[in-house]
VOGU-3710 file (C-alpha; in Angstrom, 3 decimals, decimal comma):
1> xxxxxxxxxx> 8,173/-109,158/-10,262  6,016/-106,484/-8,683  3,270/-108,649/-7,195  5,516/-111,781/-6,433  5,251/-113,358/-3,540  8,670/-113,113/-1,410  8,799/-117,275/-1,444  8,741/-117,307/-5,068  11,967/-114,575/-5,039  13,623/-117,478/-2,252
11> xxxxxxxxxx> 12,550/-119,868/-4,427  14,087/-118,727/-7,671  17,747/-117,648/-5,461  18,154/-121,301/-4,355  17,102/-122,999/-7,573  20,084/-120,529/-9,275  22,156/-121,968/-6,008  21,178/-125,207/-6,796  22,471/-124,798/-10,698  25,880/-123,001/-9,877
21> xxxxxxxxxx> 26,352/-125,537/-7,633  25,754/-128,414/-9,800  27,253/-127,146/-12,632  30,667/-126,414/-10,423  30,964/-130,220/-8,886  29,947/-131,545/-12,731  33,234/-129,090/-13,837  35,371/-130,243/-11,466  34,015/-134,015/-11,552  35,270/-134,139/-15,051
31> xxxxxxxxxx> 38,492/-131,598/-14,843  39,574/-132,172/-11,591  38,475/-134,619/-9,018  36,093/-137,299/-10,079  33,040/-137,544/-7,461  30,855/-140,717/-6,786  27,559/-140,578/-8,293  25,567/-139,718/-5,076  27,641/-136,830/-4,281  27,422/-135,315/-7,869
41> xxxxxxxxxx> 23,238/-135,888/-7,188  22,807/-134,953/-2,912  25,606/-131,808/-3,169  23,376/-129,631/-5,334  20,563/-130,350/-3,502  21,651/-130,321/0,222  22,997/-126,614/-0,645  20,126/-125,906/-2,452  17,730/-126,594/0,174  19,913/-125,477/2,663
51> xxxxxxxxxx> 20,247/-121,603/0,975  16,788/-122,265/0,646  15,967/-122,516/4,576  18,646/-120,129/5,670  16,980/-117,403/3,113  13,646/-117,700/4,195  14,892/-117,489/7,637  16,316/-114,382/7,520  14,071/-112,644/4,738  10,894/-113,614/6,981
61> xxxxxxxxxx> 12,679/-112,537/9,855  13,825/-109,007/8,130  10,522/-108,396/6,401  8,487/-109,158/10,321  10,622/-107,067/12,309  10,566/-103,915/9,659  6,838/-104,341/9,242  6,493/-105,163/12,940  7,963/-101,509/13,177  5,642/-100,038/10,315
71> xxxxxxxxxx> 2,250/-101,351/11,918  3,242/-100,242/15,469  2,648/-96,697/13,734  -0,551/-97,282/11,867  -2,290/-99,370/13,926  -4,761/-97,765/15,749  -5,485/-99,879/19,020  -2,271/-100,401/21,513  -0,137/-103,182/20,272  -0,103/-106,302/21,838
81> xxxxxxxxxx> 2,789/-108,762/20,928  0,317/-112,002/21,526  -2,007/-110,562/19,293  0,131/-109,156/16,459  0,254/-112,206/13,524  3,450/-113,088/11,781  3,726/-112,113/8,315  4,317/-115,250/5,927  6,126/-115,774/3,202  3,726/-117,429/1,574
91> xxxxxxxxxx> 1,164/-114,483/1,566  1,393/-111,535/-0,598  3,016/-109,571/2,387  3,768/-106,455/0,610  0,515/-106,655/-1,626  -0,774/-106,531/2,200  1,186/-103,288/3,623  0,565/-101,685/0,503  -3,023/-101,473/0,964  -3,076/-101,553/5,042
101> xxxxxxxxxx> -0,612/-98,468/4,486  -2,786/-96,753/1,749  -5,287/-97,213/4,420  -3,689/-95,710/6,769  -3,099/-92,934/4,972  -6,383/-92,202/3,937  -7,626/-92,541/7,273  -5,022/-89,931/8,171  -6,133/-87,582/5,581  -9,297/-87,895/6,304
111> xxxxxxxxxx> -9,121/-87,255/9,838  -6,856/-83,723/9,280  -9,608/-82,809/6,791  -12,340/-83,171/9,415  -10,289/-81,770/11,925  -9,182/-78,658/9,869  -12,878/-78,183/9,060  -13,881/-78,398/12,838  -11,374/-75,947/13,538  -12,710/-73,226/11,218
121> xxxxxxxxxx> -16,257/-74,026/12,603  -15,025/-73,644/16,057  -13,042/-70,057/15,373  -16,125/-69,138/12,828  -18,700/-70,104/15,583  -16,503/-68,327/18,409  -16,536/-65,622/16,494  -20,025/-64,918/15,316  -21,054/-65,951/18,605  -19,083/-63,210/20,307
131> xxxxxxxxxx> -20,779/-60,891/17,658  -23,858/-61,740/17,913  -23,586/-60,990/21,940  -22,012/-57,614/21,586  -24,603/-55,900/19,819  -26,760/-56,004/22,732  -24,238/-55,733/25,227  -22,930/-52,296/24,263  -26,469/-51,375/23,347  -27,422/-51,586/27,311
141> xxxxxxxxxx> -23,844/-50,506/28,412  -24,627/-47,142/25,540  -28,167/-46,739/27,214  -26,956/-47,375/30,690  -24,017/-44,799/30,587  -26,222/-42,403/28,896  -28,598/-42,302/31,821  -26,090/-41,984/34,649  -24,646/-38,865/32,358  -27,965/-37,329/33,628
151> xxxxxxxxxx> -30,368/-38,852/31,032  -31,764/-40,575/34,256  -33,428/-37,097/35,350  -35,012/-36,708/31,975  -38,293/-37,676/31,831  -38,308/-37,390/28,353  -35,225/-40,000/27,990  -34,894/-42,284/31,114  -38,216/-44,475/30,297  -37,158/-44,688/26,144
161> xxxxxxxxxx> -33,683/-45,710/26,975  -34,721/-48,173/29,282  -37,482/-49,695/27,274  -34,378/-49,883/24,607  -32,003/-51,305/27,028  -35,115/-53,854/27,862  -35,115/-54,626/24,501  -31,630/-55,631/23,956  -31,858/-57,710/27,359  -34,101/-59,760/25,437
171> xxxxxxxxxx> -32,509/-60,298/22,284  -29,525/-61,718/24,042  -31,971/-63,827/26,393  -33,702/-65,426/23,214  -30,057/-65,867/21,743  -28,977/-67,499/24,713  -32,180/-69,920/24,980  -31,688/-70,997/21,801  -28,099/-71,713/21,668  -28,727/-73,646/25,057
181> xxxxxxxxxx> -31,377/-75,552/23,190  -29,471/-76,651/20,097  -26,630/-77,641/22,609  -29,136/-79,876/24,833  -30,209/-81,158/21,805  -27,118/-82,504/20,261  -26,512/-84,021/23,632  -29,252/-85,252/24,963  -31,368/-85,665/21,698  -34,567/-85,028/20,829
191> xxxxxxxxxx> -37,461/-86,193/22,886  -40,177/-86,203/20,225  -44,112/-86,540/21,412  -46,040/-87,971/17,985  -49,650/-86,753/17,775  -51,762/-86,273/14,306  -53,026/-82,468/13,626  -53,607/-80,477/10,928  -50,860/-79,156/9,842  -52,816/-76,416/7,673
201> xxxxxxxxxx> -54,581/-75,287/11,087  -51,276/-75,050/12,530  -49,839/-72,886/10,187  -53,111/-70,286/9,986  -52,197/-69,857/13,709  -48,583/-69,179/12,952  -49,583/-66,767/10,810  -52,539/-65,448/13,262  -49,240/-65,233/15,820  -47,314/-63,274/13,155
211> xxxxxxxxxx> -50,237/-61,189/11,812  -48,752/-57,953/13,601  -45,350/-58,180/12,432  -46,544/-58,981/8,686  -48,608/-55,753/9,025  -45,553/-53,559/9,910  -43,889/-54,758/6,820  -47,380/-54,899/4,680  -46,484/-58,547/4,041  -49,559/-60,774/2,964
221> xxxxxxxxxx> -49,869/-64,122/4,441  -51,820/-66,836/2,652  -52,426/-70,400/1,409  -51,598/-70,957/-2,293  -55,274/-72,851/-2,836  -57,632/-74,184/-0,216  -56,052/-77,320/1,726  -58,372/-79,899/3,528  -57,404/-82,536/5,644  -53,987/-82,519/5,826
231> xxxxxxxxxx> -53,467/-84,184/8,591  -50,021/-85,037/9,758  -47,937/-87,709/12,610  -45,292/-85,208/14,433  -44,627/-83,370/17,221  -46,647/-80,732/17,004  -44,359/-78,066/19,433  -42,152/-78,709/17,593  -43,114/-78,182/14,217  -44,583/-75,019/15,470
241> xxxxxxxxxx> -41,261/-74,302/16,014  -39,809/-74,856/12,706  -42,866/-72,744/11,021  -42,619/-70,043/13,232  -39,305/-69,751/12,619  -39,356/-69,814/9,076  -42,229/-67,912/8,302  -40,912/-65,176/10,677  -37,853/-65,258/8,768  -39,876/-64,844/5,203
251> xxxxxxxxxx> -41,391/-61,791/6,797  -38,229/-60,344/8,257  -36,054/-60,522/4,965  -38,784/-60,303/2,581  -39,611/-57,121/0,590  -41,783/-54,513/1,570  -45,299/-55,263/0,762  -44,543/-59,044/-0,336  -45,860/-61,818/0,100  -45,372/-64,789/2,241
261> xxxxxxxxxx> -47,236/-68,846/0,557  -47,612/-71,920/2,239  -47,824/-74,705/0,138  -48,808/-78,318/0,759  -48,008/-81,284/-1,305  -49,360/-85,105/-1,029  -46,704/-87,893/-1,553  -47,297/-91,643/-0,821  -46,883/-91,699/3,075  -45,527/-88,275/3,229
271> xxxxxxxxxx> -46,565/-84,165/2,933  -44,483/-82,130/1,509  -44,695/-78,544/3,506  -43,344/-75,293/1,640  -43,096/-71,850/2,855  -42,317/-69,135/-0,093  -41,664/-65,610/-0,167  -41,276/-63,069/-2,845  -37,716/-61,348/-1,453  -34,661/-61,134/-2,428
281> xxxxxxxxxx> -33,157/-64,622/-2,528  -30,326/-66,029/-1,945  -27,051/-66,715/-4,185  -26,684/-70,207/-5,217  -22,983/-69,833/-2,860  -24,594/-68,930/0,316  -27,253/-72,181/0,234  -25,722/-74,797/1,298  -24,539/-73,052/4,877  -27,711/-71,614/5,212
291> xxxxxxxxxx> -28,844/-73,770/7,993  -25,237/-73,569/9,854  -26,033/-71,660/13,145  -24,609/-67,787/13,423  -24,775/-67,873/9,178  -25,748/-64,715/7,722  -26,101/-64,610/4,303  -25,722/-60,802/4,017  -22,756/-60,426/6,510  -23,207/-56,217/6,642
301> xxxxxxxxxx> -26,973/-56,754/7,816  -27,823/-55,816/11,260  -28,008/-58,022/13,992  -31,002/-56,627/15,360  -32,862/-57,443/12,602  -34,745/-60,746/12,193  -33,953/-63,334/15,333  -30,501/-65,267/16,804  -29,607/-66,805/14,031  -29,979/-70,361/15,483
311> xxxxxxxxxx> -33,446/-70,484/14,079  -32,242/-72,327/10,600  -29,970/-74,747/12,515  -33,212/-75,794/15,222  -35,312/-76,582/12,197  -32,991/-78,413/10,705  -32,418/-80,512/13,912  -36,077/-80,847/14,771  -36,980/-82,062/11,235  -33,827/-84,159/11,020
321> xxxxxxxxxx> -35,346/-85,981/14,522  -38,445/-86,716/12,541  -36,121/-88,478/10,135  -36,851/-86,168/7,428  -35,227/-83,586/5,922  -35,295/-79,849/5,175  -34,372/-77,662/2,311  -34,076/-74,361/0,270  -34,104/-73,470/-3,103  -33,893/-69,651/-4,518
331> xxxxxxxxxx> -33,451/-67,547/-7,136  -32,072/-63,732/-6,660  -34,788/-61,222/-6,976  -37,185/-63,835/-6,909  -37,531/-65,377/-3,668  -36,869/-68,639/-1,551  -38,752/-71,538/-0,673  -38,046/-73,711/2,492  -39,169/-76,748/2,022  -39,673/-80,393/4,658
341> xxxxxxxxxx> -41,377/-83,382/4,834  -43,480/-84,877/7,406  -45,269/-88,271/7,628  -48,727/-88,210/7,228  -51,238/-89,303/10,348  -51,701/-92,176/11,941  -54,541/-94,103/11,529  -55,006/-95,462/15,067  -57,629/-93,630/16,733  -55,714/-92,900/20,108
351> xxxxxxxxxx> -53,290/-90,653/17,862  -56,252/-87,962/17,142  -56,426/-84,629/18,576  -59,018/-81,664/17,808  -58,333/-78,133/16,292  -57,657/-77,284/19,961  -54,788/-80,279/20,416  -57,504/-82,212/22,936  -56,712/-85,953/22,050  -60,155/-88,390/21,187
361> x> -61,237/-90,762/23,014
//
């Protein structure tokens, strides 16, 4: 009787009316007071339809104002009496509110889970964001104070300590650039400027860029085999972007005297672009957060060391505008490769640009 429909339940309560009522003027026809014929026929019926009516009255009525009640709480737009339908009887009403209620509840889930999980990204973000900030900030308030204790008078201090404090001014500079970036980004979007280039050029000059820095570390930059013409449809700022970030992080976390690959792989309509280094890795738990902004994998590691830690989150943003998408993969003690796709160039001849980004005429 689970999945009945309410009319059926009316239905079967008048037809047992109908019976008992029969059966009683048939008794009392024959034991007590004989009847005419058309009384002994209309009597069962007139009360049967009449229990019948007065039932579904009241049931429909019950059921609409209770459920009335009910979907005043899970509806989610204001409720409007014009606008709100009767439940009928001849429907599977509660077959109906079942579902609309498991719905409901769902929904509800659902939105405490998302909620919950914005919550610990807010307090997490607050809070690396507020650590990120104070490294520098009490590195210039240390230098600072040290030079009005009379370091300011030593020649041999004053200049150091202010090329330091200098320093530090910049790191929170860069930080706060690129957080203002990622935030115009989300809410503005992404203005992207499509040109084809090669995307191999491009990434010898990231690496001309970074030559210094690799040296410091001894860390080899180079092509895994000879590329030619790999020319690619993006923005090419951008994409700068992405590969200076990433190969600047490959140099930065990478091992002493390692070595930092850039691969390139043809796919229908697409190149595949990877950027590998020989470090340290990353465990398997760490990966999928890597490109949350503020993550650190190795949470005791310095935060002067390597850049704001928005760089992962940018990429991912700026590839994500080219409707592609960007990964890792990594081993421990092996390395990591970064890995995203870009659609290959244009063939329409207003599209092409020279070594030097000069478009052809």
């Amino acid at each position: 009787m689970r999945n009945s429909k309410p009319v059926y339940l009316i239905f079967g309560g008048s037809a047992i009316i109908f019976a008992l009522t029969a059966l009683v003027t048939i008794i009392l026809h024959f034991q007590v007071l004989e009847f005419p014929l058309w009384i002994l026929i209309t009597l069962p019926f007139l009360l049967g339809f009449a229990s019948f009516g007065i039932f579904y009255f009241f049931i429909e009525k019950f059921i609409n104002n209770r459920l009335k009640i009910l979907y005043r709480s899970i509806r989610k737009g204001k409720f409007v009496n014009s606008t709100m339908e009767a439940f009928k009887m001849t429907e599977d009403v509660f077959e109906k509110v079942e579902s609309d209620a498991k719905n409901w509840v769902e929904d509800r889930n659902s939105e405490i889970i998302k909620l919950k999980e914005q919550e610990e990204f807010r307090r997490e973000f607050l809070g690396n964001l507020a650590h990120e900030l104070k490294t520098p900030v009490f590195s210039i308030q240390g230098y600072i104070l040290t030079l009005l204790d009379g370091g300011l008078e030593d020649e041999n201090v004053n200049r150091l300590f202010l090329e330091r404090a200098s320093a530090a001014t910049d790191r929170m500079v860069n930080l706060l650039e690129d957080l203002d970036a990622i935030t115009k980004m989300e809410v503005n979007g992404l203005k992207l400027e499509l040109e084809n280039f090669d995307i191999k050029k491009l990434v010898q000059e990231i690496y001309d860029s970074l030559e210094l820095h690799a040296k410091e570390k001894n860390v080899t930059l180079r092509f895994s085999k000879d590329y030619q013409n790999l020319t690619v449809n993006a923005d090419k700022l951008k994409i700068a972007q992405v590969l200076t970030n990433l190969i600047a992080n490959s140099i930065y976390y990478g091992h002493e005297g390692g070595t930092t690959s850039a691969r390139f792989f043809e796919m229908n309509d697409l190149t595949l672009v990877e950027i590998s280094d020989d470090g340290p890795g990353i465990d398997e738990a760490n990966l999928p957060r890597i490109f949350e902004r503020f993550y650190r994998v190795e949470k005791s590691r310095t935060r002067n060391e390597g850049g704001s830690g928005l760089g992962l989150a940018i990429a991912k943003y700026i590839i994500e505008a080219h409707n592609q998408r960007i990964s890792v993969r990594s081993t421990m003690g092996l390395g990591s490769t970064f890995a995203f796709s870009l659609d290959k160039a244009k063939s329409n001849q207003e599209n092409l640009v020279t070594s030097r980004g000069m478009k052809i005429r």
